[in-house]
N, C-alpha and C positions, 0 to 999 in steps of 0.2 A: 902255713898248713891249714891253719881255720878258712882262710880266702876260697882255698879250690874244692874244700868240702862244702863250702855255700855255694859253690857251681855247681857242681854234683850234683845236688840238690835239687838246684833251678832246671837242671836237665833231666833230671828223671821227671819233675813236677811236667813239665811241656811235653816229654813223651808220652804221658799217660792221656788214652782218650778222656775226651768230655763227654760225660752222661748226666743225664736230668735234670736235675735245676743248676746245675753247672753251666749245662749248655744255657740254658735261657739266660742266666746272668751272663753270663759271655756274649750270647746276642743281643743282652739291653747295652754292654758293653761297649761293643763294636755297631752298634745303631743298624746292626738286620731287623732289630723288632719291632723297629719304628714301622718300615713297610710294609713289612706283617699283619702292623694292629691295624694300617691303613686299609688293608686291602679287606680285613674283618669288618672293620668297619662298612665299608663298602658291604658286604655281605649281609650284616647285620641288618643295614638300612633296609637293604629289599625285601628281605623277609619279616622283617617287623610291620615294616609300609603295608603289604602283603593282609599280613595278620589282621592289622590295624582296620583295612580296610573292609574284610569283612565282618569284623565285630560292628563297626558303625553302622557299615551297612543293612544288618538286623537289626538297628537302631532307626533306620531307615534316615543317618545323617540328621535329627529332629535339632541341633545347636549344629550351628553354622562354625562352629569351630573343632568339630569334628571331622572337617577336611583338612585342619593345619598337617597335625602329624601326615597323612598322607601324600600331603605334597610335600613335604621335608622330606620322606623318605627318598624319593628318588635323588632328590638335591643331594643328601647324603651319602648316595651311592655313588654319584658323579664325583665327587669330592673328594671319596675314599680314594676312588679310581684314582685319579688325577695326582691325590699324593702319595699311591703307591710307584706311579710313574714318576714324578717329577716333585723334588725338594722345594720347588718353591711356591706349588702350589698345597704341599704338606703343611707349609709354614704359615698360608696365608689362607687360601680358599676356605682348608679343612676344618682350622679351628673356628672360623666365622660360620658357616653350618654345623659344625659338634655345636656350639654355645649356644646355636636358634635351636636346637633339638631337643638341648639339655633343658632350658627354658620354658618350651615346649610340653616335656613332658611332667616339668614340676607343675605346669599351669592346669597339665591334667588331669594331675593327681588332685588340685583342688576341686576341678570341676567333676571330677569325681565323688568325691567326699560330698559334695552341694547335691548332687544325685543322688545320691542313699539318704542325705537329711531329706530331702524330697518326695521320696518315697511314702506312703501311707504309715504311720506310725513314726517316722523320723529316726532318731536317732535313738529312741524309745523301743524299738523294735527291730536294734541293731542287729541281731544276727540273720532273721528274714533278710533283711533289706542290702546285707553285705550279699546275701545270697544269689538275691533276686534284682539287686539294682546294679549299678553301672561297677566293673569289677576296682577296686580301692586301690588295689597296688599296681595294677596293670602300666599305668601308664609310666612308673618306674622303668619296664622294661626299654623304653624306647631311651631313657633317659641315662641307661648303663650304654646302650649304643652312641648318644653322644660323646660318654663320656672316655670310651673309646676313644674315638676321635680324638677329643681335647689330649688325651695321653700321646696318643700317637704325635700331635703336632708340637708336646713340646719336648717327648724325646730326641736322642741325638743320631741323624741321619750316618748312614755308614758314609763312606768315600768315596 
């Protein structure tokens, strides 16, 4: 008697739709969210790249490493792409661009940090200079886009 009441069970639990974070556990699941966060990713890169580009560019690019992020970005896009298409360059392309990005933007956020110490007053005159100098957390943002990626590559691909 107890056996077919745990069927019951199991059958009404499958009949009931899936809503809200149900569903997304269910697609980290069955590995739909892998292609998903890929293809964000993808998404992600452009428009940060984008972003990226014209804040330097009011910088008028004055450190030669204020081009990195920007040509990451598109790499990143390609990458997304490529592992929302296809598994094996999910598993391999993508997380070698997520990790240059991720990289990337920690490298930023120092060379950010060295730009507001820089600033007239220094670190002495830290709220001006958070203000007025190069933005402190920004380069964060490119580095959640990495890390994207890196999630995306080591989820579990659907079938």
């Amino acid at each position: 008697m107890r056996r077919s009441t745990r069927g019951a069970a199991t059958r009404l639990r499958r009949a009931e739709p899936v809503r809200g974070i149900d569903r997304l556990v269910r697609n980290v699941e069955t590995g739909h969210f892998e292609r998903s966060l890929s293809g964000l990713t993808a998404a992600g890169a452009v428009v940060t790249a984008a972003e990226i580009y014209f804040e330097h560019d009011k910088a008028s690019f004055g450190n030669r490493w204020m081009w990195a992020p920007v040509i990451l970005g598109p790499i990143g896009a390609v990458a997304g792409v490529a592992g929302f298409f296809s598994k094996t360059a999910a598993k391999t392309l993508l997380p070698v661009a997520a990790a240059t990005i991720v990289a990337n933007g920690l490298q930023g956020v120092y060379l950010h940090a060295r730009g507001v110490g820089q600033k007239p007053g220094g670190w002495h005159n830290l709220r001006y200079n958070l203000e007025m100098g190069p933005p402190l957390l920004a380069p964060l943002l490119v580095t959640l886009v990495g890390g994207m990626g890196l999630l995306a590559a080591i989820l579990r691909r659907e079938k």
